[in-house]
C-alpha positions as CSV (number, residue, x, y, z in Angstrom):
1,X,-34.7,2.4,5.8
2,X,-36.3,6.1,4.9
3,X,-34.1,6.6,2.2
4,X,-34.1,6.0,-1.4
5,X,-31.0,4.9,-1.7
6,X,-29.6,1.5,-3.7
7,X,-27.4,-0.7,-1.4
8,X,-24.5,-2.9,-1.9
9,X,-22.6,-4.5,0.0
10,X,-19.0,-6.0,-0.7
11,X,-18.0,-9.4,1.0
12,X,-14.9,-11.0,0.9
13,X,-12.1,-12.7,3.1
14,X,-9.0,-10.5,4.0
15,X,-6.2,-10.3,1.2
16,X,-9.1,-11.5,-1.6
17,X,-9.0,-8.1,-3.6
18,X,-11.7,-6.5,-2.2
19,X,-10.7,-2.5,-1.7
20,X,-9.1,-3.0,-4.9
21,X,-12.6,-3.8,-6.5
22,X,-13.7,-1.1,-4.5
23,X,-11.3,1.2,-5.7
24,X,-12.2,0.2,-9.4
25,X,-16.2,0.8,-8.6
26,X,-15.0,4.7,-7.6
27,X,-11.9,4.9,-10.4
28,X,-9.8,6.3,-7.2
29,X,-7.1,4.7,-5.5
30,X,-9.3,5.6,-2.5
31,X,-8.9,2.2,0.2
32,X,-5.4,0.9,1.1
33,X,-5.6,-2.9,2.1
34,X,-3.9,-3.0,5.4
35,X,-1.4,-6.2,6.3
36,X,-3.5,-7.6,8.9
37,X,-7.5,-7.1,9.0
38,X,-8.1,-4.5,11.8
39,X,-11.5,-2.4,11.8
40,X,-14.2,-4.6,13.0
41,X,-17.5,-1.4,11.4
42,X,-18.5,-1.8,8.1
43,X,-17.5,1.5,5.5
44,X,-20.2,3.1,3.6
45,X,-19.6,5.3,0.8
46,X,-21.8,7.2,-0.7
47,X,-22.3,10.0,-3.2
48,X,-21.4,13.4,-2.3
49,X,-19.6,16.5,-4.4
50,X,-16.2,16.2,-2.5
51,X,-14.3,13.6,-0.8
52,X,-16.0,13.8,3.0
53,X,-15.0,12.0,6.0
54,X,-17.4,11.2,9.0
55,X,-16.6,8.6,11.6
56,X,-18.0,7.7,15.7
57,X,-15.8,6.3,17.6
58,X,-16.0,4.3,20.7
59,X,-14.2,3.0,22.9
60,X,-11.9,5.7,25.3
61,X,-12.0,8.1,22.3
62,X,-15.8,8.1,22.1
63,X,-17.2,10.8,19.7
64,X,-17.7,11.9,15.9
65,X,-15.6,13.3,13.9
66,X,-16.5,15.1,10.6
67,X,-14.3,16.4,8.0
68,X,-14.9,18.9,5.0
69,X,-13.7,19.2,1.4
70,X,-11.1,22.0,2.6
71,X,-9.5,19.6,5.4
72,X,-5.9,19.4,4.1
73,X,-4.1,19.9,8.0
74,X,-6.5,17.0,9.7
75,X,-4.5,17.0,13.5
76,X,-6.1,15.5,16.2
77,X,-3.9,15.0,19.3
78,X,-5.4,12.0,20.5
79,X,-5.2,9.4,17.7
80,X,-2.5,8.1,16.7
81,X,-1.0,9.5,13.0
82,X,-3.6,12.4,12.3
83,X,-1.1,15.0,13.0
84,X,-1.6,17.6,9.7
85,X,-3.1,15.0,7.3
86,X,-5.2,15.4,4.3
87,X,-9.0,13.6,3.9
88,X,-7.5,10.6,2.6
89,X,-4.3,10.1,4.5
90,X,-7.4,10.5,7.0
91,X,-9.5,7.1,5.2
92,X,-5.9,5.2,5.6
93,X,-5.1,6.0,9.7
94,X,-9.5,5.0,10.4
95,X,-9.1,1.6,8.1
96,X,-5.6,0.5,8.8
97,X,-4.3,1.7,11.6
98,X,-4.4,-1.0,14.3
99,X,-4.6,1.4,17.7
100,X,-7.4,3.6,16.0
101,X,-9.3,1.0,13.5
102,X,-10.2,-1.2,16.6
103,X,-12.3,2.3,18.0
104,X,-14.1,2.7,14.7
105,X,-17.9,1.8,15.2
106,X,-19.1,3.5,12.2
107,X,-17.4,5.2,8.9
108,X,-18.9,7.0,6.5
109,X,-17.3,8.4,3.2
110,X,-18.7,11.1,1.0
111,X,-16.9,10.7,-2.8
112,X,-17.7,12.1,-6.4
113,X,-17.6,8.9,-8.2
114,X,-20.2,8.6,-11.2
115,X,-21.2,5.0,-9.9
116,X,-22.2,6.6,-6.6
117,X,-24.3,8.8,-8.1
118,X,-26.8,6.0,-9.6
119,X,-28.0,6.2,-5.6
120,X,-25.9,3.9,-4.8
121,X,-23.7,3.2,-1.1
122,X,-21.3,0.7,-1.2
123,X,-21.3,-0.9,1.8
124,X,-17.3,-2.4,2.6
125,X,-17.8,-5.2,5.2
126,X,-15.1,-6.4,7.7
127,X,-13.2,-9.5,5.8
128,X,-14.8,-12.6,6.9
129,X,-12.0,-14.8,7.8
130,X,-10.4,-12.6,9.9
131,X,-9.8,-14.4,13.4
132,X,-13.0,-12.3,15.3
133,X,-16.0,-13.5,15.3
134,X,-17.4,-10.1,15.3
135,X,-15.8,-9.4,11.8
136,X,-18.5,-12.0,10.8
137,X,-21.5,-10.7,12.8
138,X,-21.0,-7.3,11.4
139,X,-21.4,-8.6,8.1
140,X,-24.3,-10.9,8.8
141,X,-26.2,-8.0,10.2
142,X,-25.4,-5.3,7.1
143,X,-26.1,-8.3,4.7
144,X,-29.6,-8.9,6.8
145,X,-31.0,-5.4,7.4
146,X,-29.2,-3.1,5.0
147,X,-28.2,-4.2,1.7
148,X,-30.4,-4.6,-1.6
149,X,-27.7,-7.1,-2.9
150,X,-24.3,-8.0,-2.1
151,X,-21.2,-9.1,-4.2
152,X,-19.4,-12.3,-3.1
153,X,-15.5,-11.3,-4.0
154,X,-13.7,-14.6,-4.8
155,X,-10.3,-14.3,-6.3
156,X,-9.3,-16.5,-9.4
157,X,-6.4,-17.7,-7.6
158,X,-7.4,-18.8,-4.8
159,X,-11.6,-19.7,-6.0
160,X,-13.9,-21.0,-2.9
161,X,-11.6,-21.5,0.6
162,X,-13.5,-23.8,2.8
163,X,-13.7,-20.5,5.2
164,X,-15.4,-18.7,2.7
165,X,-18.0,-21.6,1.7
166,X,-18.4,-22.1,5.5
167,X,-19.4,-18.9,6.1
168,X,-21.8,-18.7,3.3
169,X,-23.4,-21.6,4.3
170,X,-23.8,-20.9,7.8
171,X,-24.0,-17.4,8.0
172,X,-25.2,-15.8,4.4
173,X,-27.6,-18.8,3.9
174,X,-30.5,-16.9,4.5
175,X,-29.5,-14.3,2.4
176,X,-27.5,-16.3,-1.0
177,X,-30.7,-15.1,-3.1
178,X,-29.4,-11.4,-3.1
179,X,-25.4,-12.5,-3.5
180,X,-23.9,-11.7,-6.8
181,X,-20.8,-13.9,-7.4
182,X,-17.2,-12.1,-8.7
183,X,-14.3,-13.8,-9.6
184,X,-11.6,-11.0,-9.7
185,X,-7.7,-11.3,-10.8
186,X,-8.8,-13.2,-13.8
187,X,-5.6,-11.2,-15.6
188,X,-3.5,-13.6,-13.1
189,X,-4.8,-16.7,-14.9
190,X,-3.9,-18.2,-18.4
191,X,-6.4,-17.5,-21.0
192,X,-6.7,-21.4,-22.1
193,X,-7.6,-21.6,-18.4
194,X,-9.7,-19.2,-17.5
195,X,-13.2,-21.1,-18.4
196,X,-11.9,-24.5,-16.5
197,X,-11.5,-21.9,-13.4
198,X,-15.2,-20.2,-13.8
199,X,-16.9,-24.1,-14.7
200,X,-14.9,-25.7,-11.9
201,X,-16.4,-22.8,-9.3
202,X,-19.7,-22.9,-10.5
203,X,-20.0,-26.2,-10.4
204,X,-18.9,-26.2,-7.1
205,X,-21.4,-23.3,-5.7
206,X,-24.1,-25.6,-7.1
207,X,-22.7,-28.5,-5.0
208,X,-21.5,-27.0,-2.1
209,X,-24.5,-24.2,-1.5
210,X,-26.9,-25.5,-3.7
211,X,-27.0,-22.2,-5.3
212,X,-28.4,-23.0,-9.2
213,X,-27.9,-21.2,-11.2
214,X,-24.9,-18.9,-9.4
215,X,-24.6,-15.8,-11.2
216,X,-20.9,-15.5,-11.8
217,X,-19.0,-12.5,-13.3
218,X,-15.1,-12.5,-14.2
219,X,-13.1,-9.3,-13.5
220,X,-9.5,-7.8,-12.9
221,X,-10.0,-4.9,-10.7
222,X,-6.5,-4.7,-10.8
223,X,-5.7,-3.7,-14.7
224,X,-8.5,-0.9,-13.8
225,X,-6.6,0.5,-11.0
226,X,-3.2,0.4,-13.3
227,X,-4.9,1.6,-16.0
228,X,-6.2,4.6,-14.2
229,X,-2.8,5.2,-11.7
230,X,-0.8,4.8,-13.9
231,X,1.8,2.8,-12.0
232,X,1.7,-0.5,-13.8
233,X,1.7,-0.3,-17.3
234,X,-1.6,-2.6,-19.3
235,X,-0.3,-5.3,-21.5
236,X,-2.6,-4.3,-24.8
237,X,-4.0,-8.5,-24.1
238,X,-5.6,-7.2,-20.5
239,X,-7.4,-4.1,-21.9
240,X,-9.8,-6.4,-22.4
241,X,-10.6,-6.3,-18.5
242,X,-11.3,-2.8,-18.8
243,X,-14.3,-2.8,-21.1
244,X,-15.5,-5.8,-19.2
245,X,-15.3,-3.8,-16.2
246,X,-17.9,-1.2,-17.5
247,X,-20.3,-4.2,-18.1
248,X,-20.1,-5.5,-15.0
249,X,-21.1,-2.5,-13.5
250,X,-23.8,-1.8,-15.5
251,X,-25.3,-5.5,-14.8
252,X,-25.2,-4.8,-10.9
253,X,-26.9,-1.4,-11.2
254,X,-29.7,-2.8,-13.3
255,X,-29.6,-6.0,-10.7
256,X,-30.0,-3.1,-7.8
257,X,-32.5,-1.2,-9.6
């Protein structure tokens, strides 16, 4: 790569909490998780003064489209849903939009966010247990060619599928040096169980992937997206997440650098 720029890609399998840990990295309700995993490209955003949309798309709409900080009446006849839309409603129709995700070969996302700004792109993969095969190969190849390290979403609730270990094995093998391990919705699990859950799935990177040490980080992305929409109100016990939050984030950008 000829730039300078830091980058990190974000793996996990469909419905693991992923855009929502996104979302937390850029404090924006930016990515909506769809129902079913559609696009097949990898999303990269990076820093920019506005919110900036630039996509190529294949298929029988081939082209690129690029949007600009004052596109609030997006309408383009030919896809499906972008009929006087704003730059996010925009983000939603590319990622979760059956007809027009499957045309998506390469999205790109300009966003103001201070984390961004540390010269960092987030790379957001396809998930990796989604019934294609090339959901996987587009993750093998951003993980192998593009990204300085990459975070392993694995949700409390549901810690280490055999699809997910079978994919890190086989696949991200080569690559489990760079991976950075994060157990999100940690706010889902009882406090006197929260350590049984980190020890059990440590223990079980070491003996399933060999990986020792695995370096594991606890999260809610969750309470941070409440916390900042508003919607759901923070039980004063969870604000905890929020300040543990910041220091992940500062480990991974000193990890990058």
């Amino acid at each position: 790569r000829s730039d300078s720029n830091l980058y990190l890609a974000v793996i996990g399998e469909f419905s693991s909490g992923k855009s929502t840990f996104i979302n937390a990295l850029l404090r924006d309700d930016l990515l909506k998780t769809s129902v079913l995993p559609t696009t097949a490209a990898a999303t990269k955003l990076c820093y920019g003064s506005c919110l900036e949309v630039k996509v190529q798309l294949g298929g029988t709409r081939s082209g690129t489209i690029k949007t600009h900080l004052n596109s609030q009446k997006i309408t383009i006849p030919w896809l499906p849903g972008v009929n006087g839309i704003d730059n996010r409603e925009f983000i939603h129709v590319l990622t979760t939009k059956d007809e027009v995700a499957k045309d998506v070969e390469q999205l790109t996302i300009t966003h103001p966010a201070p984390f961004l700004a540390n010269s960092i792109v987030i790379i957001d993969t396809p998930g990796t247990n989604a019934t294609s095969t090339l959901h996987g190969e587009v993750t093998r190849k951003v993980i192998a060619n593009e990204a300085d390290a990459v975070i392993i979403i694995i949700p409390a609730t549901m810690p280490l599928s055999q699809s997910l270990a079978s994919f890190l094995r086989s696949t991200l093998r080569p690559f489990i040096h760079r991976c950075v391990f994060v157990v999100t919705r940690m706010d889902q699990i009882r406090q006197r169980e929260q350590s049984d859950v980190l020890n059990n799935l440590r223990s079980r990177l070491v003996e399933q992937l060999g990986i020792n040490p695995p370096i594991l980080y606890s999260c809610s992305a969750q309470v941070v997206m409440d916390d900042i929409t508003g919607e759901e109100p923070v039980p004063r016990d969870l604000l905890v997440w929020k300040q543990r939050f910041k220091q992940l984030e500062e480990l991974v950008i000193n990890r990058l650098c």
